[in-house]
C-alpha positions in Angstrom: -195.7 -40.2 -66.0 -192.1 -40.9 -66.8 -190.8 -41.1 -63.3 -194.4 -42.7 -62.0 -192.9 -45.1 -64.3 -189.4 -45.6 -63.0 -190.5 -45.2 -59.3 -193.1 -48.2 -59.7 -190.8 -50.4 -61.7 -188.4 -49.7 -58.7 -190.8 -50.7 -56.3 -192.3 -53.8 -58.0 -188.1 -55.1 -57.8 -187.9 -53.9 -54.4 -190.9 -56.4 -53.1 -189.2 -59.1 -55.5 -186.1 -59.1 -53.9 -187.8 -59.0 -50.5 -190.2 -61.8 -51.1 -187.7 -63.9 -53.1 -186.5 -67.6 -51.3 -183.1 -67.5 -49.5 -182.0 -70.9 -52.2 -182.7 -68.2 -54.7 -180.4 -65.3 -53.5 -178.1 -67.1 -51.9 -176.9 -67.0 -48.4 -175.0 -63.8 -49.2 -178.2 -61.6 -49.4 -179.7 -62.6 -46.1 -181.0 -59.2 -44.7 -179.6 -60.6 -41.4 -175.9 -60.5 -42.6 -176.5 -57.9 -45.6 -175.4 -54.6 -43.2 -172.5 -53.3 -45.3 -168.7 -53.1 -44.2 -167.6 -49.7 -43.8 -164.4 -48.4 -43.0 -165.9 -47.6 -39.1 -164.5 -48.9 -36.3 -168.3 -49.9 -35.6 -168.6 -51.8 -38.6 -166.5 -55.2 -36.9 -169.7 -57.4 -36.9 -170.0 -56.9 -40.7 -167.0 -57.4 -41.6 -167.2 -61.1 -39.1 -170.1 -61.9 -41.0 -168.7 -61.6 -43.9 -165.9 -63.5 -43.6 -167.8 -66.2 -42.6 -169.9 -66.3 -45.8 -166.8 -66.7 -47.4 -165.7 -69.2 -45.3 -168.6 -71.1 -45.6 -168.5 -70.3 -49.5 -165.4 -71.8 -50.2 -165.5 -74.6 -47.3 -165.5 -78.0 -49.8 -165.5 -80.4 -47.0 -166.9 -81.1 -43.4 -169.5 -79.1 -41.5 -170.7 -75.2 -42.1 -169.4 -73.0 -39.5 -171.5 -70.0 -37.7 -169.9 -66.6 -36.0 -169.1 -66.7 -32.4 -167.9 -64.3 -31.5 -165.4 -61.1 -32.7 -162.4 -61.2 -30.9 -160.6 -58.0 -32.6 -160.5 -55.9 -35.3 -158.3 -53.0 -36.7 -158.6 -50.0 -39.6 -155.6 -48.9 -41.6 -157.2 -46.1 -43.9 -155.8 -46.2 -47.6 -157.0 -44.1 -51.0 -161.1 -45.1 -51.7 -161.1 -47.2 -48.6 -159.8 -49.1 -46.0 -157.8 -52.5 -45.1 -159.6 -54.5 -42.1 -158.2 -56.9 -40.1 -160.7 -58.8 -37.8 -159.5 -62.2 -35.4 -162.8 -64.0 -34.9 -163.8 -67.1 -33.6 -166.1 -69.8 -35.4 -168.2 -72.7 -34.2 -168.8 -75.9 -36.6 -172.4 -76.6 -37.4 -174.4 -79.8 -37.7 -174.6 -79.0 -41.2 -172.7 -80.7 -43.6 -171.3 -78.9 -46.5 -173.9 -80.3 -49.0 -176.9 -79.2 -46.5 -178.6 -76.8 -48.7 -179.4 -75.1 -45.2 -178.2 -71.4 -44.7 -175.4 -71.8 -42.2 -177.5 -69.1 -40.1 -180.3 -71.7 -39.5 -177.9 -74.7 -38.5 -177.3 -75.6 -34.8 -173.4 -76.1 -33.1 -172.4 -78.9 -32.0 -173.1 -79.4 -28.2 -170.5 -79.9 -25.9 -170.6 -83.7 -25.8 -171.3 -84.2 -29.2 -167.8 -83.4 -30.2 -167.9 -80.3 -32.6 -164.9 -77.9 -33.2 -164.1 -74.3 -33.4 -162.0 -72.0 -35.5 -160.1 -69.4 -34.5 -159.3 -67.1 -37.5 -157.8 -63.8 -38.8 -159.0 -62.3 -41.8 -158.2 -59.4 -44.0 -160.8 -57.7 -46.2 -160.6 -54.9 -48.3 -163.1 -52.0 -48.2 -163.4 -49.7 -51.8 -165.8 -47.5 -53.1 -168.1 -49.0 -50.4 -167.2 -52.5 -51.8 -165.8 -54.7 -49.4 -163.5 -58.2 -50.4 -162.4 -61.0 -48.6 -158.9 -61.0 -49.5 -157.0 -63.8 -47.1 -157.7 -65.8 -44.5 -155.9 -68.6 -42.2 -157.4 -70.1 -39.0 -156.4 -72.9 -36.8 -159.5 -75.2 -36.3 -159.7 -77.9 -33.0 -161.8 -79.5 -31.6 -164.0 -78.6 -28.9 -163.4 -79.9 -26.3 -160.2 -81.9 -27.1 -160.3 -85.2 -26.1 -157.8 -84.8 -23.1 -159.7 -81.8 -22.1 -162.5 -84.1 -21.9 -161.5 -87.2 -20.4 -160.4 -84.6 -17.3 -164.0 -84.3 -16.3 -165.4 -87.1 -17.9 -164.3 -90.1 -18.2 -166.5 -92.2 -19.7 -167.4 -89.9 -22.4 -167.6 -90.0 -26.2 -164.2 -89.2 -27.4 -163.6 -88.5 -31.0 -161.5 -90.8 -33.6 -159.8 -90.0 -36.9 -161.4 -89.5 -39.7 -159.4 -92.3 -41.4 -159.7 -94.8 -38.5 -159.5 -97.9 -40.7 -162.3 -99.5 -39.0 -164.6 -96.4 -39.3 -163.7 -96.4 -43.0 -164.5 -99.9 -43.6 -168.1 -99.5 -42.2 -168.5 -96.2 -43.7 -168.4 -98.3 -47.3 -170.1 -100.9 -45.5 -173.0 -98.2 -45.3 -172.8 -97.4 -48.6 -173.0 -100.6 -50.0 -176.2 -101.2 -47.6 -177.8 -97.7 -49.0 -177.4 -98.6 -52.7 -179.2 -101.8 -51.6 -181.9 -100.1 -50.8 -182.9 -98.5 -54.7 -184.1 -95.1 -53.3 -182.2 -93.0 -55.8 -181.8 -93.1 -59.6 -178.4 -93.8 -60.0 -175.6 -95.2 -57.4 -174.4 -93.1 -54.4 -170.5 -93.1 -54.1 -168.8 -92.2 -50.3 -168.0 -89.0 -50.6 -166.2 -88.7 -47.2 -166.3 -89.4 -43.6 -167.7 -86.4 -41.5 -167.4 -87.0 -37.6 -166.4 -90.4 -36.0 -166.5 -90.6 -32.4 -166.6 -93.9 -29.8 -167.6 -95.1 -26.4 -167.2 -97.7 -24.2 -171.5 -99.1 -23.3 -171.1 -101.5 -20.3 -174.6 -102.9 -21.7 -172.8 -103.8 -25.1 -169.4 -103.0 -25.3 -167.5 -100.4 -27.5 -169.2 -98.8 -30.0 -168.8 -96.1 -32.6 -171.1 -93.4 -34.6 -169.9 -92.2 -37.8 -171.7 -89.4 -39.9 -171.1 -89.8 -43.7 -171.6 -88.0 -47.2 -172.7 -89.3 -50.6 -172.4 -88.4 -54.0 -174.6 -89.2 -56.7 -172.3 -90.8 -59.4 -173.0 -91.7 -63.5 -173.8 -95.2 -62.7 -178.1 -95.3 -62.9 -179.4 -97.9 -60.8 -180.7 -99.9 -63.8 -177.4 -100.6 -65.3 -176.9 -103.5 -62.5 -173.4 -105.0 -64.0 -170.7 -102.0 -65.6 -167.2 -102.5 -67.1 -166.7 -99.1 -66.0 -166.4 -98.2 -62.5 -168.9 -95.5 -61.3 -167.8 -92.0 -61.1 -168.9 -89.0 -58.7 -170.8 -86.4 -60.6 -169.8 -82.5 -60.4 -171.4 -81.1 -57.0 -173.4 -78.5 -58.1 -175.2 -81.1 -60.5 -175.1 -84.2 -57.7 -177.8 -85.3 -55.1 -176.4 -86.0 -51.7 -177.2 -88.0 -48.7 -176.1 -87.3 -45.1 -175.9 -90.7 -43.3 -175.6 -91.5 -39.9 -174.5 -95.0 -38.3 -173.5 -96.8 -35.3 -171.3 -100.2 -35.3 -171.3 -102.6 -32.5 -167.7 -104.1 -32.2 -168.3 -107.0 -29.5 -171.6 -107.9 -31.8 -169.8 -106.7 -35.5 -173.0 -105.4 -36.3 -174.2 -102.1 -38.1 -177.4 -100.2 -37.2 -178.3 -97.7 -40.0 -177.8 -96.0 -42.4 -180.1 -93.7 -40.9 -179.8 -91.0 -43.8 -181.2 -87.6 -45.0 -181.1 -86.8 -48.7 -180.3 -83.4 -50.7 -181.6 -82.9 -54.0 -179.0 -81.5 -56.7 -178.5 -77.6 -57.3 -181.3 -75.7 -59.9 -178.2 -76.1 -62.3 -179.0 -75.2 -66.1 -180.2 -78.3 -68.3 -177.8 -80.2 -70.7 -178.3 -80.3 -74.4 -180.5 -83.4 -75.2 -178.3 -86.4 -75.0 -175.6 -85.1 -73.2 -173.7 -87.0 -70.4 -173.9 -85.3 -67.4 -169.8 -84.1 -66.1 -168.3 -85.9 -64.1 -165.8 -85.0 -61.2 -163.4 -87.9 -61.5 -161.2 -86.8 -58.5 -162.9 -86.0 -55.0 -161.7 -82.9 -52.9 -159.7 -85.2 -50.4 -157.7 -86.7 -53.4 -157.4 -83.6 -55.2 -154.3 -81.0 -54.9 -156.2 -78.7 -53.2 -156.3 -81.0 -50.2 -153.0 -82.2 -49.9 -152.0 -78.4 -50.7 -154.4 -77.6 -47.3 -152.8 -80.2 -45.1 -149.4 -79.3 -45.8 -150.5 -75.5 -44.8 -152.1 -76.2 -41.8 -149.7 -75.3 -38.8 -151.2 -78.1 -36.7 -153.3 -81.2 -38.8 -156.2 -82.6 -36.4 -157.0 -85.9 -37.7 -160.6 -86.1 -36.5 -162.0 -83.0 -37.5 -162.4 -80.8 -41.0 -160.5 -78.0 -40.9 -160.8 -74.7 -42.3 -158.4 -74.7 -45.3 -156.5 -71.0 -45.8 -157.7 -69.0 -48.3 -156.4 -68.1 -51.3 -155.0 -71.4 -52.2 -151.5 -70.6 -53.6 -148.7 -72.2 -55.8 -146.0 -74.1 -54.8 -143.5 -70.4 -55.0 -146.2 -69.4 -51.8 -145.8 -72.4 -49.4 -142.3 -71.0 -47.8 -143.9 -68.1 -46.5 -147.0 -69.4 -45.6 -145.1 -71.9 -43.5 -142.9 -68.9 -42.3 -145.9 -66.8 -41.0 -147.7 -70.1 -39.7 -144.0 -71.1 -37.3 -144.3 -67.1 -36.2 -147.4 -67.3 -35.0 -147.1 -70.5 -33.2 -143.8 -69.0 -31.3 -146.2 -65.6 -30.2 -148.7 -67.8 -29.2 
């Protein structure tokens, strides 16, 4: 009776983990991407997959990226385990970073919607049967580049920087216009521009789409008049919005927001009365971004790049830089 017992209790969480929801698990435990990392040779598409649920994991800005494809991989055998190197290539997503979405269900960019790709190498370390991410750096570009673009296509949508003053200035405009609207119960702040890209319409001139995050801040929409100026809420305890918008230059007129919203994370409830915490500094004006810039071998303005993993201390940079100018010269 005693192992009728165990074998049913084992059983019963068997079917629970197999019938749970994917927001419950987590991405990590999709039975798609679950096939463990071993230290085989065979094992490549594993290891790839994990990396990119790291990447994905850690990623505070931009769009979720998906595996494309593995480029190369190596073994070195050590006591317990292994070390694995694999050199893969990633494609952006539609998905914004505060999609709830499993990068697995989220759709690349097409050509002439102007997405990017990374190319990255990765080490992981493989013991007991346990396998860690332990560093990655990867140069992310977009895809096509503009030039590469413009060689077949000339009148094509060709992408802008993120800080392009005038997308910035209609990005807030958009804001402004979606707090207008009172959907949500508190004020939405801009949490950063996604993907800005422009075109030349012989019907109406030049015009440009931008994509654009929210944040839910600690302003509630009742409190019409503050002293205080709003402030972004932590993410995990935030509702987001996804926007989209196009502005007509020759007409100066906005169309949109056209936006999608994303409820906050099943975070654990405050005492009674408590404020919730707020996150007065947003990634691109933290450390950690200006940290990532200076890192990056080659900054592309108009796209969210991968940021290197683990971030390091100021003692690190020199060799990180070091590595970053060898690689460039193999190239």
């Amino acid at each position: 009776m005693k192992y009728e017992a165990i074998v049913t209790m084992l059983l019963a969480a068997m079917l629970f983990c197999a019938l749970a929801p994917r927001n419950l698990l987590g991405e990590s435990s999709s039975f798609s991407s679950a096939v463990a990392v071993t230290c085989d040779q065979s094992s490549a598409e594993a290891a790839a997959s994990l990396v990119v649920r790291h990447v994905n994991r850690h990623h505070k800005h931009g769009f979720k990226f998906k595996l494309r494809q593995v480029l190369s991989s190596k073994y070195q055998q050590m006591p317990g385990g292994c070390h694995v190197d694999v050199h893969v290539k990633l494609v952006q997503t539609k998905c914004h970073f505060t999609n709830p979405k499993s990068f697995e269900q989220c759709q690349p960019f097409e050509r002439l919607e102007r997405g990017a790709v990374a190319t990255c190498w990765a080490s992981l370390r493989v013991t007991w049967g346990a396998a860690t991410v332990t560093r990655y750096d990867c140069a992310t570009r977009p895809d096509p580049t503009n030039e590469d673009l413009l060689k077949t296509c000339a009148n094509c949508s060709i992408l802008l920087p993120l800080s392009e003053p005038t997308a910035v200035k209609v990005a807030q405009e958009a804001v402004d216009k979606y707090n207008r609207g009172g959907g949500d119960p508190s004020y939405m702040a801009l949490l950063e521009v996604a993907h800005v890209m422009t075109r030349y319409m012989p019907s109406t001139g030049w015009v440009t789409w931008l994509e654009l995050a929210l944040v839910e801040t600690n302003c509630p929409r009742e409190a019409a008049h503050t002293l205080a100026p709003c402030t972004p809420l932590c993410p995990d305890r935030a509702n987001h919005a996804y926007c989209k918008v196009a502005y007509y230059y020759k007409q100066k007129a906005m169309r949109g927001p056209e936006c999608e919203t994303y409820p906050r994370n099943s975070s654990p409830r405050l005492p009674a009365g408590a404020a919730e915490p707020t996150c007065s500094l947003l990634y691109h004006e933290s450390p950690e971004a200006r940290l990532c810039e200076e890192r990056l071998a080659d900054h592309q303005p108009a796209i969210h790049p991968i940021c290197p993993f683990p971030p390091v201390g100021p003692l690190q940079r020199q060799w990180f830089r070091r590595r970053q100018q060898q690689q460039w010269v193999k190239g």
